[in-house]
Steps between C-alpha positions, in 0.01 A plus 500: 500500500126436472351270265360768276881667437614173471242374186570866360871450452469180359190585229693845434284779347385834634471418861866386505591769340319704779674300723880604346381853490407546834817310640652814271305778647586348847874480403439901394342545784755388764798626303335901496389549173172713479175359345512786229815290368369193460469302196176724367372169242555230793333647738196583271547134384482350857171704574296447140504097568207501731404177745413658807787327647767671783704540274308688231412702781840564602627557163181793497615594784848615362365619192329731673802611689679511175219727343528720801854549506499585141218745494288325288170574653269385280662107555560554849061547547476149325754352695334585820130410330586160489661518868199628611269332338634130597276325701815366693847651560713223634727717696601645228331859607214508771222705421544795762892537306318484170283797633782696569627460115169584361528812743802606383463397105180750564731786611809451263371371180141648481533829725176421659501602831158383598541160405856468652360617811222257529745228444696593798242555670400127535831442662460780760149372631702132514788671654699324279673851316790598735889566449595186632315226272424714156744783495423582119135529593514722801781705261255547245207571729725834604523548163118559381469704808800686456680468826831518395693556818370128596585399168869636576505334846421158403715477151804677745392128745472266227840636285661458852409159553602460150846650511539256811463164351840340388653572187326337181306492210161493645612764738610754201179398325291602808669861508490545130093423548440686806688835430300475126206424708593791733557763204208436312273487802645819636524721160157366349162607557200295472218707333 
């Protein structure tokens, strides 16, 4: 425990509270529960008390998550406006990951195909957009240029690799995700 964590727990106040919160969403996290049904008012909470610290970045970090998985698109844009615009990132998200989200919140929350693209492009001239490394990107890419039958190959891959991890929590979270993922993906159209 760093010296920071360490002066928060003992003065109290927001930042500890971040601190509990996140040590909940991590809890939530490992035992499978999806961001959509997590506590709505701490996770707001956690990201409204702003010191450009890790852990306010982490705790935007899952706020966006949580905005995402609950289809509220309008939070989920300033979520990711304060990912973006932080000057650092502290591992909590590199940048060419946070281009990939701002891809993808293009395509699903806005419809706008242009912008979307352009996103994604910036990880295909890095080579950085491939199956492998950002699967949600490279799903999503498909998407906007309607290639469904690669759409179908790699969600078949990735609910495979899914299906094959050991019985748990995490591992029924992943294929309630995915095969949402793979539905709405594969029976929406982006305008």
């Amino acid at each position: 425990m760093d010296g920071r964590v360490l002066k928060y727990l003992i003065l109290g106040g927001r930042q500890f509270e971040r601190i509990l919160i996140l040590g909940y969403i991590a809890e939530q996290l490992s035992s499978g529960v999806r961001p959509r049904d997590w506590n709505r008012r701490w996770i707001q909470e956690s990201a409204e008390a702003v010191d450009g610290s890790h852990n306010h970045l982490l705790a935007v970090y899952y706020a966006y998550n949580w905005a995402y998985d609950s289809e509220k698109g309008e939070a989920a844009g300033r979520y990711l406006e304060q990912l973006l615009a932080s000057p650092y990132r502290l591992g909590v998200m590199d940048g060419d990951k946070l281009a990939v989200e701002a891809g993808i919140y293009q395509a699903w929350f806005r419809r706008d195909r242009n912008k979307a693209l352009a996103w994604m492009e910036r990880m295909v001239a890095k080579n950085k957009l491939n199956e492998n490394d950002l699967p949600r990107g490279i799903l999503f890419k498909y998407w906007i240029l309607g290639e469904k039958a690669e759409l179908q190959r790699i969600f078949e891959s990735k609910l495979a690799e899914i299906q094959g991890m050991p019985p748990s929590g995490k591992r029924e979270m992943m294929l309630s995700i995915w095969t949402e993922f793979r539905d709405d993906l594969l029976f929406t159209q982006i305008a």
